[in-house]
N, C-alpha and C positions, 0 to 999 in steps of 0.2 A: 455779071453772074458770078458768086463764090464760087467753092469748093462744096458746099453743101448741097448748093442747087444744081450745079453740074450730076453732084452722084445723084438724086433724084430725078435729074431729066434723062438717067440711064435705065433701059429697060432690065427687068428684073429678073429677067431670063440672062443678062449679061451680069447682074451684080450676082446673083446666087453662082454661075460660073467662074466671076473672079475669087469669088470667095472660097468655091469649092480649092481652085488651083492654089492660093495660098493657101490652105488646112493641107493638102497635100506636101505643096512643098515643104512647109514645117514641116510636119509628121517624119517626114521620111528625113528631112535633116537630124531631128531630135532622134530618130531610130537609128540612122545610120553615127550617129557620134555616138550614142549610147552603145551599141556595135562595136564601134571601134575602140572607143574605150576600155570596155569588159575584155576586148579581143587582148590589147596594148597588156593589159593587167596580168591577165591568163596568161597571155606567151612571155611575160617579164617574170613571174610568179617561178613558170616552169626551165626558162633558162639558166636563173640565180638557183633553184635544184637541183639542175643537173651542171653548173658550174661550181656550187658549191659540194656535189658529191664528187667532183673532179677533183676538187680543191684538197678538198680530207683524203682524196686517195694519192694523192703526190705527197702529204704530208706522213701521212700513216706509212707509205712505202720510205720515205728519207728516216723516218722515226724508227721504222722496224729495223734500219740498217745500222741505225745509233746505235740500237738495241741490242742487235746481234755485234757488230766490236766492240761494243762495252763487255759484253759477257765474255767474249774472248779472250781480249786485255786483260779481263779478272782471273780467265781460267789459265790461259798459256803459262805465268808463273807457276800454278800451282803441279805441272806437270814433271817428272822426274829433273828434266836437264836442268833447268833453273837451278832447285835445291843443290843440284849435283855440283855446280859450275862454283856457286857458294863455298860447299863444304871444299872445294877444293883449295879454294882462294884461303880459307879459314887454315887446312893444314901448312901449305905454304907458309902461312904468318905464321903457328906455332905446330911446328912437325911434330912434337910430343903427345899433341891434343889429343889428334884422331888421325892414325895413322892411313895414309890413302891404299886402298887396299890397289892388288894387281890390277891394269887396265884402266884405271878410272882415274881419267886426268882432264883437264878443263879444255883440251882438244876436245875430248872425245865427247863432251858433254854438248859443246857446240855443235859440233858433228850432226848430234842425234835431234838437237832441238832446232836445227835447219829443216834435217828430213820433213820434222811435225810441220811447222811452220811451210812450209814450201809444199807439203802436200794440201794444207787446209787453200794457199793464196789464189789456185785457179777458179775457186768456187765462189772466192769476193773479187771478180773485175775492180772493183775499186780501190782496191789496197793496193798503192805502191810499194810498201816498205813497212819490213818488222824489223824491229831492233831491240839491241840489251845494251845499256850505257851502265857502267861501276857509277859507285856512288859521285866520283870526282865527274860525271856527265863525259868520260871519256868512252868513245866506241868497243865493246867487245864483239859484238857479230852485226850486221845486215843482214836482210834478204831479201831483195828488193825485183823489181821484171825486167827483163830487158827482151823488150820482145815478145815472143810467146812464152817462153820460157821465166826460169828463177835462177837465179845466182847467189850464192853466200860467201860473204866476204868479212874478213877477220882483221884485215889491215888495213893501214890509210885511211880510214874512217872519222876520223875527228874529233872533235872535242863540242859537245854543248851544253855546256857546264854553266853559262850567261845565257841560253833560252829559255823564254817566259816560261814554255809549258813545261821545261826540265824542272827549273826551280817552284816551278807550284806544284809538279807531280812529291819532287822531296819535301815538300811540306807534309803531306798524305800521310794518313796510319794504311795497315794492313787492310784490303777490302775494298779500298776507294779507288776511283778513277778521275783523272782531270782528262776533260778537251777542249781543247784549243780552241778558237774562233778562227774560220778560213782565211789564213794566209800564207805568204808568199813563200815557198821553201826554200832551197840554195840551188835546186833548179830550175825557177819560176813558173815553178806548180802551183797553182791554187792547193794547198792539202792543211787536212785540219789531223790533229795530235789527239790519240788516244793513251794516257800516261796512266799506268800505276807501278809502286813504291812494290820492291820485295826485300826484306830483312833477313838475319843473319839465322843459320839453322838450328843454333846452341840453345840453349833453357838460360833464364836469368836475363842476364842486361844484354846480352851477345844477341838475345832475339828480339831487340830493339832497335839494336844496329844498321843504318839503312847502308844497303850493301849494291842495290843499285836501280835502274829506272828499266823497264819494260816501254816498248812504243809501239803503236803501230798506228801506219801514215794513209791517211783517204784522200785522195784523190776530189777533191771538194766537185770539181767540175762533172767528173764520171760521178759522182755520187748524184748530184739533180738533174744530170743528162737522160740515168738509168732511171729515176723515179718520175721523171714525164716522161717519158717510151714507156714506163711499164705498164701504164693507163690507155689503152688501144683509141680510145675514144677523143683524149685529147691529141694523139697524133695525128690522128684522122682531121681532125676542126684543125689543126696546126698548117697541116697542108692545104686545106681547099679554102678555108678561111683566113687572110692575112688581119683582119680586124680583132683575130680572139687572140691576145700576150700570156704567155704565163709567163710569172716573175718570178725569183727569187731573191732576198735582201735579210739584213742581219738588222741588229738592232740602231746602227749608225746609219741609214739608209742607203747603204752603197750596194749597189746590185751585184749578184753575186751569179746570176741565172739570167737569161733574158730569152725567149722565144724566138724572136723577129731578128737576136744579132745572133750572128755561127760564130763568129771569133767577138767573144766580149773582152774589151782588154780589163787589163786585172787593175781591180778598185773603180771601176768605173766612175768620171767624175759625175755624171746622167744620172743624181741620186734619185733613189724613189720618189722624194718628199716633192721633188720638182714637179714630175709629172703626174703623180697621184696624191695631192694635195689634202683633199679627204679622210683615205682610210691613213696616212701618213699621220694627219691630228689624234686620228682615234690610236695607233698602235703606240703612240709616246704618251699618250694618256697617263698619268698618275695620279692616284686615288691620294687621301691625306695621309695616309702612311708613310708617303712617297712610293711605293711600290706601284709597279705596271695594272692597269686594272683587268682583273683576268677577266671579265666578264665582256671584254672585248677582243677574245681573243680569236673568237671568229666571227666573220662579219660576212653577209650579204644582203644588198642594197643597190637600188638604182641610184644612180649619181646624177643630179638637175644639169643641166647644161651650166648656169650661173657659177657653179663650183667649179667647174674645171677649166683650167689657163686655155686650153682650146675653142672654148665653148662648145662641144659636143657633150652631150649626154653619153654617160656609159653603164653597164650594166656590171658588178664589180663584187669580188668574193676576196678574205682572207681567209689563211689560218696561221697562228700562230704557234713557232714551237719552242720551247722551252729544252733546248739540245742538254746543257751540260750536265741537270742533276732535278729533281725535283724541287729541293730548296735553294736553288740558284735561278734567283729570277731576275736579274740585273742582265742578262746572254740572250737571248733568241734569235733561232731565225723564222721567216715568214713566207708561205707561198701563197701568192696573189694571182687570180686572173681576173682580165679587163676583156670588156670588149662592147666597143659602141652599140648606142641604143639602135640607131637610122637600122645598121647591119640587122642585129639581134631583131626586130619590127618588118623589117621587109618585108616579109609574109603578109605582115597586119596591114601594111600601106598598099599592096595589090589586091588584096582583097576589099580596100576601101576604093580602090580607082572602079573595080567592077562592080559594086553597090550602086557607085555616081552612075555610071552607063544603064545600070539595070534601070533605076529609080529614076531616069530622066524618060527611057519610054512607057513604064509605066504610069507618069503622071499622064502622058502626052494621050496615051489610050482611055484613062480616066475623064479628062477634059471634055473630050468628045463624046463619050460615052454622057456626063455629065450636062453636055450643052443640052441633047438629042430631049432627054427629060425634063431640062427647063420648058424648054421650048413647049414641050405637052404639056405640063403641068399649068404654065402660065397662060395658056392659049383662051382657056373660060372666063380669066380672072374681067377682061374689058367689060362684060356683062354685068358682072359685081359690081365693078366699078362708075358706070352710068346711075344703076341703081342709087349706088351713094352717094351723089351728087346730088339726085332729086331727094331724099331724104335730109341731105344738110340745108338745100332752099329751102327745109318747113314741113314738106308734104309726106308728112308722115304716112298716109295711107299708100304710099306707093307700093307695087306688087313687083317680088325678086322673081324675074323669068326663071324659068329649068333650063341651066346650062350644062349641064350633064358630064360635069366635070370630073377627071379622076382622081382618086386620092386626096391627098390633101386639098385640092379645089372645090372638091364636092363636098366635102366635109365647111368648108369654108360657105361654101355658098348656105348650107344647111343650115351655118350656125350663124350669118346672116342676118335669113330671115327670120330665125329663134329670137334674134338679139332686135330687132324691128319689131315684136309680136313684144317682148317685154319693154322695150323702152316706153310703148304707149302704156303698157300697167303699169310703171313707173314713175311716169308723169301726174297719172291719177294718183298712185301713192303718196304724189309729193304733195298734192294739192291736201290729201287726208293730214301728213304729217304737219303743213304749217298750219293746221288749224290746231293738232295736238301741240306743239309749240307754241301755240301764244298760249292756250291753258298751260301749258307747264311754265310756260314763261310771267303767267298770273299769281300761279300756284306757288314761287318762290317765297317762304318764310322772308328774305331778306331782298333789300330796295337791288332793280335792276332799272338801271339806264342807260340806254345805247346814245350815242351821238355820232355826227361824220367828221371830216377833217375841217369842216369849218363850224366846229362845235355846237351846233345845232339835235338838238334832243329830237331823235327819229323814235324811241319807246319809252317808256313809263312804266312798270306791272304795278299791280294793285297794290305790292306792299311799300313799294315808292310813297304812292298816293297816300297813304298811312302816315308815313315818316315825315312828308313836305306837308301835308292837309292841303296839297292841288291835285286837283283830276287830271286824268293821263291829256286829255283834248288842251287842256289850260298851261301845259308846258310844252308838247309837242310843238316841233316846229319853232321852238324858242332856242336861242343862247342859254346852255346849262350853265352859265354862270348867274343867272338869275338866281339858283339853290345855294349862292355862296356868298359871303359875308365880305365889305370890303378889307383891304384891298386886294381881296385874291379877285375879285367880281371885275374887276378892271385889268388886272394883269393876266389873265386866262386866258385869252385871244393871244398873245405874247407867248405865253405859253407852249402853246399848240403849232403854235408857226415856227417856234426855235426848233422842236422835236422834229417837225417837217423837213425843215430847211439843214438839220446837221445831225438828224438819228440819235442824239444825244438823250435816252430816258431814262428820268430822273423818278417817275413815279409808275410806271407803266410796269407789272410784273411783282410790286409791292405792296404790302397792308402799310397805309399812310394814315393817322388820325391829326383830324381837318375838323374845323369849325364848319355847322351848313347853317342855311338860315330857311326855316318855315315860313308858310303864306303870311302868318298872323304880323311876321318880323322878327319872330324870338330865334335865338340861335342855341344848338345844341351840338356833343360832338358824336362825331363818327370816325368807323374806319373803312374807308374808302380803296378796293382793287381794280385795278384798271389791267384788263388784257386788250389788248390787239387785234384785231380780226381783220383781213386781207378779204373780199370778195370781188371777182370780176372787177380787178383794178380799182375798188374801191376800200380807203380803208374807214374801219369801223372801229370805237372804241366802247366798250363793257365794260360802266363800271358796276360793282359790288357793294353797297351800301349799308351799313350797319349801324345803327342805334348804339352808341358805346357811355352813353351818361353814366348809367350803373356800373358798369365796369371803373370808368375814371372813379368813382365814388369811392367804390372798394378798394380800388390801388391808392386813393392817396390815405383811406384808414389803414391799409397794410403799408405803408413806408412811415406813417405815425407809429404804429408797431414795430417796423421795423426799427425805424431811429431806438426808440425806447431799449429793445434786444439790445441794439449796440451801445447807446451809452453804460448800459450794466455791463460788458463786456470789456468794457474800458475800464471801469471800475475795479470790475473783481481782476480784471491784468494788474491795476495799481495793489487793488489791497497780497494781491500773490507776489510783487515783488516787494510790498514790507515784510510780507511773510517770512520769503526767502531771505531776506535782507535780517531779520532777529531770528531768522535757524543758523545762518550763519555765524552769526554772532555768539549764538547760544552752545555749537558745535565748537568753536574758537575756544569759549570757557571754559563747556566739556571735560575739551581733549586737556586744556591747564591744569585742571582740575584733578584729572585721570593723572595727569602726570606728578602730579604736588602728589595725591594718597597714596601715587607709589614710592614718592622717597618717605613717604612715613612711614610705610611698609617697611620698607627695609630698614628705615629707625629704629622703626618696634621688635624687628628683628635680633636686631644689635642691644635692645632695653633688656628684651626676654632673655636674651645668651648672659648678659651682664648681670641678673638680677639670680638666673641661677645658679651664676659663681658667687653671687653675694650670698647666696640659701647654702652652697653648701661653706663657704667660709666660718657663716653665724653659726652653723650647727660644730663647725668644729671647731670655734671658740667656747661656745656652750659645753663642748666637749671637759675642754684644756679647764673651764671656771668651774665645774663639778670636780674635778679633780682636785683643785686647787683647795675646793672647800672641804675634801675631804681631808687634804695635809694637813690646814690649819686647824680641823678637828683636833687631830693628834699630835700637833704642837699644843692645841691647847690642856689636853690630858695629860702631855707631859711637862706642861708648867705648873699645872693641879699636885702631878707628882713628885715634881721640887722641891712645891710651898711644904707639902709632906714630910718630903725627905730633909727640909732646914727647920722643922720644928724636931724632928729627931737629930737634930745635929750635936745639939747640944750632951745626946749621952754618947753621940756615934762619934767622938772627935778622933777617934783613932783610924776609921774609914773614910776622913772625910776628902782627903786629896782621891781615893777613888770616884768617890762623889762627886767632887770637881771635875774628875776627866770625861763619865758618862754626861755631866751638864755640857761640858765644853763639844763633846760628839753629836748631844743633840742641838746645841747649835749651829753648829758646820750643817746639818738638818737643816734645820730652819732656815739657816742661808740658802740653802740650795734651794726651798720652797721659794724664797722671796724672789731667788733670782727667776725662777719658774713663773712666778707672777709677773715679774719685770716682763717678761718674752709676751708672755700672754696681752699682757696690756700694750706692748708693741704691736702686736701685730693686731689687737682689735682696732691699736690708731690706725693703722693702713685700711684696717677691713673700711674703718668710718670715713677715709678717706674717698676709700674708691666708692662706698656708699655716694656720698654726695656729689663726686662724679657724673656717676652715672644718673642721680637726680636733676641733675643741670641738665643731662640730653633728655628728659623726660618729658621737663617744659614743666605744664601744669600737672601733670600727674603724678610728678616725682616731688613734690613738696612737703607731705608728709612723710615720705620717705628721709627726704631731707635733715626733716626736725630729727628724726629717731638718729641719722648717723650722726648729726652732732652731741646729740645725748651719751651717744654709746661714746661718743670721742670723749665727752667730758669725763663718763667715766671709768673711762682707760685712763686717762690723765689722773685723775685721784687715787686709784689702784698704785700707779707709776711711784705717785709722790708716798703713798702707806709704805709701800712695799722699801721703797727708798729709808723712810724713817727707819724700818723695822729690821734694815741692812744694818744703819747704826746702832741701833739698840744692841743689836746680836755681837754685834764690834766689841760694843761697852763691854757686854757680858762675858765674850770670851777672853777680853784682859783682865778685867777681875775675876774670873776663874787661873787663870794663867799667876794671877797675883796671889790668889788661894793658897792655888798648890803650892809655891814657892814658899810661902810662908804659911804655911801648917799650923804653927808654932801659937801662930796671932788668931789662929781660926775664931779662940773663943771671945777675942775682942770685937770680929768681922763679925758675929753670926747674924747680929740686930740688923746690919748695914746690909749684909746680904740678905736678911729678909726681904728687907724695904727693897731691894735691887730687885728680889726675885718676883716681889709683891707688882713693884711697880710692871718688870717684864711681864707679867700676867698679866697685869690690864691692859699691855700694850698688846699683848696675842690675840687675849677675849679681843679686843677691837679690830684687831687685824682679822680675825676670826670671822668676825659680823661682815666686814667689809668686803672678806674674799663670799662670805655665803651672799650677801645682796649683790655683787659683782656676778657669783654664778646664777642668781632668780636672773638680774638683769640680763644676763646673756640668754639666758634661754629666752627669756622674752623676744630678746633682739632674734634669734635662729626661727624662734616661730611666726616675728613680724615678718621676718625677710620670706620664711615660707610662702607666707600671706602675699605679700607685695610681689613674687616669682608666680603664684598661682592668678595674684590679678593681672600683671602684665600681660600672662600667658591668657586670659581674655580679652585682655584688651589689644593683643595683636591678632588675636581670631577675629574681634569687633572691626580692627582696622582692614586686615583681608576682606571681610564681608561687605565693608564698603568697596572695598577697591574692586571687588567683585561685580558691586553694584553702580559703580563710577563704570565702570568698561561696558556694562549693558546698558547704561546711560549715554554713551558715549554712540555705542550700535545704533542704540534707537530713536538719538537726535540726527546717525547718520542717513537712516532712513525716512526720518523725518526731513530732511533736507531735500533729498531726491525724490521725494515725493512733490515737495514744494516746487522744486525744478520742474518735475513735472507738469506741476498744474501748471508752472510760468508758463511753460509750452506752451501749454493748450491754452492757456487765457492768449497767449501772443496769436496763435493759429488762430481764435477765433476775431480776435480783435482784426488781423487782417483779412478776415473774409469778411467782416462787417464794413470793411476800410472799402473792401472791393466792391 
């Protein structure tokens, strides 16, 4: 017999009992730890309150005492006898200064600042000692207890000129205080230094002068003794509870204070860190600044057993204090109380041991209480239970006796024979519903076929018989592989037995499309689902039959479709990367292109500047050839008036060497005309020079230009060569004037020869004449071509801007042309590989 049959062959009146007793005892274990819990929570919650309001009142009380000898320290300088003790020391070094008036001498100033001093010390227990050190850290007064009493002392005092806290107090301005850190004094006192600096009484640099150090000595130990006695409450737990510590420690973790020791020896090597391992990590904490992190500077927390080198749980509060200065955070001291969880919980754990005791007779009264009820409850049930016997042998008319049962029994037996009164209209139902199921099972639009595990067709519905053309009778009771084409017709037995034999379903649960074969022999396809069905250890298989001819039809004309889509989608991806492939290309050009019409640009720039120094050169050679034409005018009018004046020569022989000298003046004229022409026709060879220059950076458009500046060269060049002759001629004439004058006498043998000299100079003017007026047409010509050629450049570098204008939006809009290209490449690739897919 199992474990199953054993709990079944127990009466129920015994398993509702066991079971009531477990629910019990759970319950009240799950209450009573949830109790204890909450309790454990609560009493820890409230002990770290009222340990840590202990904690800030030892702290607040050492603080308030910082507080009050700091301010003391500040004020006791500023009290008569100090200044006094000063200006004395001042006359002394110069007796002239300020003379010390009657009485007031640096006794008497000690004297007075004893009295202050020794009256203030009985109201600070903890002050052992005030003092005044000169600037050298040598002793001027003490006042220090001895006993109940105070004494002041003026000599043998000593020197602490090398003490840390002297030498950091001389550091200080006016107003500051240094204190010490608790150490060892020269009587092995614990005592901590309260130092400020007092200066010289004078105005000017003299009240800069540090003249010497104030102190006053605490008693480090009376200082934390009085600030845990001042708190009633921790005294009180100090005494009855040896588990609750107050500590006190600096920031090196040497205990400075300890509860549990009366003589702590001084520096104890028992550092904090040792035995409170915890809040020890968190007070040396530094943030990235390096600085202490204040936000831990007070702490209360339960401490896990696992953290502490005891393994006891403790219940645990800091606070920390920042003694020396507000912006002096490198110092502190700390006071900490400890005290085990077990201790702090006591309460909680007697109140849990009487839960246990409560909760164990309360189950034990339950149980019985509980048996007493089974017992009644189940005492009907054997009646039921016969009844149900003869109902499971068949005999459904059986009749439920009245057993008159309470509560739930009677309700039980009711529902019974409710449940015996429906079963039999149930059975009738069932009979109505498989008659409605084979209609519905007829009625299916699509083929149904059942078969068993040895695949054997047990149904048919009408739309079967449709699909096969055999009647349900003509396949019943057959091998359903008769409806299938070889070799599935042969391997389907195989089939069936693998699925059996290793659960392994390959088609069971899926639309499968199968080839079947009709009565006639033809075959068509289908999609075949096959579910499972389990009854009464029998299994049954349902498949789903479907007609899919038409469906195949349509899918392989939509994958002829489809193919088609994708071969164009292939295509147009090729024709988009020639695309892309000649934007590229085209964009390459472009931007060459873009680049070439800007240096033409700037050519044309350099053509137009060049052409309209060439415009105004021509005009101001035009200028210099109108002028020239107008001298040779009046060269020529005065050769006109020569020819004149040598046909009167012959009555004028007695003026005639004046004659000679006005001819010989207007040739010095003339000269200077030729020479005016020489300049002129130099500098049109330059102008034609740079003319054709600049026609050579033209290219083709400077060609015409070209011809004109070699024309204009040539006829600068012939001016050059006229003007040249016309130098000689003037030469000839002024030495036969010259020859004239000198012989006067001959005049009337000369006159003919001068004729002919003058005759001839005439024609050589009149030609000179002609030659400077067709030199000044031709220059203005050339001032108004160049006009012309300055006014066409000056379009044709606007013509070239307006390309280059239209190169760069050419250049934009092939660049956009490209990215668009890109784009389509995208999307022809995107679509190519969903076609791929």
């Amino acid at each position: 017999m199992n474990l199953s049959e054993r709990i079944q062959s127990i009466s129920l009146r015994w398993q509702f009992t066991a079971l009531t007793a477990v629910a019990i005892v759970i319950s009240m274990a799950a209450m009573g730890r949830i109790a204890f819990d909450r309790s454990r929570d609560v009493v820890t919650d409230m002990t770290l309150d009222k340990m840590q309001a202990e904690t800030d009142a030892i702290a607040n009380q050492i603080m308030s005492v910082v507080a009050q000898t700091r301010a003391d320290t500040l004020t006791i300088p500023t009290f008569p006898p100090i200044p006094g003790i000063v200006r004395c020391w001042d006359n002394t070094l110069n007796p002239g200064q300020d003379p010390v008036q009657q009485g007031s001498t640096t006794e008497l100033w000690i004297a007075r600042l004893g009295q202050i001093v020794s009256a203030q010390m009985p109201f600070y227990p903890e002050r052992i000692r005030c003092a005044v050190y000169d600037a050298e850290g040598e002793g001027v007064m003490v006042v220090e207890e001895q006993g109940a009493s105070t004494v002041l002392r003026t000599e043998d005092l000593g020197s602490i000129g090398t003490e840390p806290h002297f030498l950091s107090a001389a550091e200080l301005t006016e107003g500051q205080v240094h204190i010490s850190p608790m150490m060892q004094d020269r009587m092995g006192n614990v005592a901590v230094y309260f130092c400020t600096p007092f200066f010289g009484s004078g105005t000017g640099r003299d009240s800069q002068t540090l003249k010497g150090v104030f102190v006053i000595t605490v008693d480090g130990r009376e200082l934390l003794q009085r600030a845990v006695a001042f708190n009633p409450s921790i005294s009180h737990l100090d005494r009855q509870n040896d588990d609750l510590q107050v500590e006190v420690s600096d920031q090196s973790m040497q205990f400075l204070y300890r509860s549990d020791i009366d003589e702590l020896p001084l520096f104890s090597p028992n550092v904090f860190a040792d035995l409170r391992p915890v809040r020890a990590e968190l007070l040396l904490r530094r943030d990235a600044a390096g600085r202490y992190d204040r936000q831990l500077d007070t702490y209360a927390e339960s401490v896990d057993a696992a953290d502490r080198p005891d393994n006891r749980g403790m219940v645990a509060t800091h606070r920390r204090m920042f003694y020396s200065a507000p912006e002096d955070t490198n110092r502190f001291w700390f006071v900490a109380l400890s005290e085990y969880s077990d201790t702090s919980l006591a309460r909680v754990n007697d109140l849990a041991t009487t839960y246990l005791l409560i909760g164990t007779v309360v189950s034990v009264i339950a149980l019985l209480v509980v048996f007493f009820v089974a017992w009644k409850l189940t005492a009907s049930l054997s009646t039921l239970l016969d009844s149900a016997d003869k109902i499971a042998e068949g005999n459904l008319d059986t009749e439920i006796p009245m057993s008159h049962g309470i509560g739930e029994a009677g309700k039980l037996e009711a529902s019974f024979r409710s449940m015996t009164e429906k079963l039999n209209t149930m059975i009738r139902e069932a009979s109505d519903q498989q008659a409605r199921t084979k209609a519905l099972f007829n009625a299916a639009a699509d083929g149904l076929v059942t078969i068993n595990s040895a695949g054997v067709v047990t149904s048919f519905n009408l739309a079967a018989e449709t699909l096969f053309g055999y009647r349900a009778d003509e396949v019943i009771g057959n091998n359903v592989s008769m409806l299938t084409p070889s070799p599935h017709r042969e391997q389907h037995d195989g089939y069936l037995r693998r699925y059996l034999e290793t659960g392994e379903a390959r088609i069971i649960g899926h639309d499968r499309e199968l080839e079947a074969v009709r009565k006639d022999g033809s075959t068509f396809s289908i999609s075949l689902r096959v579910s499972e069905l389990k009854r009464n250890g029998e299994i049954v298989f349902i498949g789903l039959v479907q007609d899919i001819t038409a469906r195949k039809r349509a899918e392989v004309e939509r994958m002829q479709l489809f193919q088609a889509i994708q071969d164009a989608v292939h295509r147009l991806a090729v024709a988009t990367q020639q695309i892309l492939a000649t934007t590229s290309q085209q964009s390459t050009g472009t931007q060459e292109q873009a680049a070439t019409v800007a240096e033409v640009v700037a050519t044309a720039d350099q053509i137009a500047q060049s052409a309209a120094q060439a415009a105004l050169r021509a005009d101001e050679v035009a200028k210099s050839a109108r002028h020239t034409d107008e001298i040779g005018n009046v060269g020529l009018r005065a050769i006109e008036d020569s020819v004149q004046a040598m046909d009167k020569v012959q009555h004028q022989v007695e003026s005639i060497a004046d004659s000679m000298l006005s001819l010989a003046e207007r040739a010095n004229a003339i000269g200077e005309i030729t020479a005016t022409v020489s300049e002129i026709a130099e500098q049109t060879n330059v102008l034609a020079l740079n003319a054709s220059v600049e026609a050579s950076r033209a290219g083709e458009h400077g060609k015409g230009f070209a011809v004109v500046a070699a024309e204009v060269k040539s006829l600068a060049q012939e001016s050059k060569r006229a003007t040249a002759q016309v130098r000689v001629i003037l030469s000839e004439i002024q030495q036969a004037t010259n020859a004239a004058v000198m012989s006067t006498e001959q005049g009337t043998r000369t006159v003919h020869e001068a004729n002919e000299i003058i005759a001839q100079a005439g024609g050589t003017i009149n030609s000179l004449a002609t030659t400077l007026a067709e030199s000044a047409q031709t220059a203005s010509q050339i001032s108004a071509t160049a006009n012309q050629q300055a006014a066409a450049v000056t379009q044709l570098n606007h013509g070239i801007r307006n390309i280059d204008t239209v190169t760069k939006q050419s250049v934009e809009a092939i660049r956009h042309i490209e990215n668009a290209a890109q784009n389509l490449a995208g999307l022809s690739n995107e679509l190519a590989s969903l076609t791929d897919r």
